[in-house]
C-alpha positions in Angstrom: -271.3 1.4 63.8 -270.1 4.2 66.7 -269.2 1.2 69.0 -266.9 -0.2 66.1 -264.8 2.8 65.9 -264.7 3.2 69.6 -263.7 0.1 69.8 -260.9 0.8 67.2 -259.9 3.8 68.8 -259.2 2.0 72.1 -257.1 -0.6 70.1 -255.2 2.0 68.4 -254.6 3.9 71.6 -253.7 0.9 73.8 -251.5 -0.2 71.1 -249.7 2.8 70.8 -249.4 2.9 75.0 -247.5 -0.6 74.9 -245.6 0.4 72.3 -244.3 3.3 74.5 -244.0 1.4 77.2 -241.7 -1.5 75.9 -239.7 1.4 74.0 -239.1 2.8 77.5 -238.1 -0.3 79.3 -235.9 -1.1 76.4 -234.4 2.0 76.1 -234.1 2.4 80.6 -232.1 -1.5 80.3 -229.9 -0.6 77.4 -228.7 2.5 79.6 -228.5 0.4 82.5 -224.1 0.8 83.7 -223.6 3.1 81.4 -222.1 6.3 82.6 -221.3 4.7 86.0 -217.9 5.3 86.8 -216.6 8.0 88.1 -213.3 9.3 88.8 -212.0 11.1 91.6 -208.6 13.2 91.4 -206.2 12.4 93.9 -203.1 14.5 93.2 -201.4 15.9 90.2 -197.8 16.7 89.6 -196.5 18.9 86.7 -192.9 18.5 85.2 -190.3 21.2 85.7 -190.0 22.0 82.4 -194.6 22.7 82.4 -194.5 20.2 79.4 -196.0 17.1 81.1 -198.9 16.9 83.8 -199.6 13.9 85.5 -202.8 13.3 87.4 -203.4 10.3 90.0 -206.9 9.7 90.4 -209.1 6.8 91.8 -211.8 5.1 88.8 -214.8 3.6 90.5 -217.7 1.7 88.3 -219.9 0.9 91.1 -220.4 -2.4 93.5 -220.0 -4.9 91.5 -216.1 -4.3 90.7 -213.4 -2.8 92.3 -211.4 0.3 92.7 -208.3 1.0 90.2 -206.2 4.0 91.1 -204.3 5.3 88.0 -202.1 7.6 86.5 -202.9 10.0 83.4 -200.3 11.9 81.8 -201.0 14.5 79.9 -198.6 16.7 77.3 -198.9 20.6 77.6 -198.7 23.4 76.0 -198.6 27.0 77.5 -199.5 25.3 80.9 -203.0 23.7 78.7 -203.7 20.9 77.7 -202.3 20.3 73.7 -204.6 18.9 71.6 -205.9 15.8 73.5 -202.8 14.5 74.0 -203.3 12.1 77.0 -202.3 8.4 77.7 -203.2 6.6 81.0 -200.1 5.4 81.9 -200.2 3.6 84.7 -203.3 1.4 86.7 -202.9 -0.8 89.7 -206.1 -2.4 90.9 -207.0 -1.0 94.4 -206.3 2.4 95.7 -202.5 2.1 95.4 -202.0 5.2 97.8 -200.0 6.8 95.0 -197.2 9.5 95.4 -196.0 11.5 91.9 -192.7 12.9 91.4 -190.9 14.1 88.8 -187.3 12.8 88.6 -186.0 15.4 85.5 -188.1 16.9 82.9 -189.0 13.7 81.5 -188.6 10.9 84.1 -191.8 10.1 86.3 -191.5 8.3 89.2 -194.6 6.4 90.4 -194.7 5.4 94.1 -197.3 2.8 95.6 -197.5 1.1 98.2 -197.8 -2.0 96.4 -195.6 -0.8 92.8 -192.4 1.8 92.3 -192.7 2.6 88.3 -190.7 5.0 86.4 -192.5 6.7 83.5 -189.8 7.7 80.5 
């Protein structure tokens, strides 16, 4: 009878150790690219009037794809940022070398060496 519920115990327990270990493999693939790219700021440029920011920066996701430099602009308030207002507006795919200038108060001009764009 005792070597019965040993043996039951050692099922149970083994059981419950592959369980854990599929749940983690599982769980470890599922995550597997996510959260990979990263951004890196560039340059920013903020509009004469301090209602608009735009921000050049250079998006990354790892080996298997390639660089895209792009433009975010971003609506202000008191020199903050108002209430998630943001909109990429602009995405070349390599690192376009990118040069921001404001124009007016509401005219952008973005420079690459491969694209000129004017943001209204």
């Amino acid at each position: 009878m005792e070597l019965k519920k040993i043996l039951k115990i050692t099922i149970i327990a083994l059981s419950v150790i592959m369980i854990g270990i599929v749940i983690y493999f599982v769980l470890g693939i599922a995550s597997l690219g996510v959260g990979t790219c990263k951004n890196k700021m560039m340059s920013e440029a903020l509009s004469s009037n301090n209602y608009y920011n735009a921000i050049y920066f250079v998006r990354n996701c790892g080996a298997t794809t390639g660089y895209s430099s792009q433009v975010k602009l971003s609506k202000l308030r008191n020199k903050k940022l108002f209430s998630n207002n943001e909109e990429i507006v602009f995405v070349i795919g390599n690192d376009g070398n990118i040069k921001l200038e404001w124009i007016n108060d509401n005219i952008l001009n973005i420079n690459s060496l491969f694209y000129v764009y004017h943001q209204k």
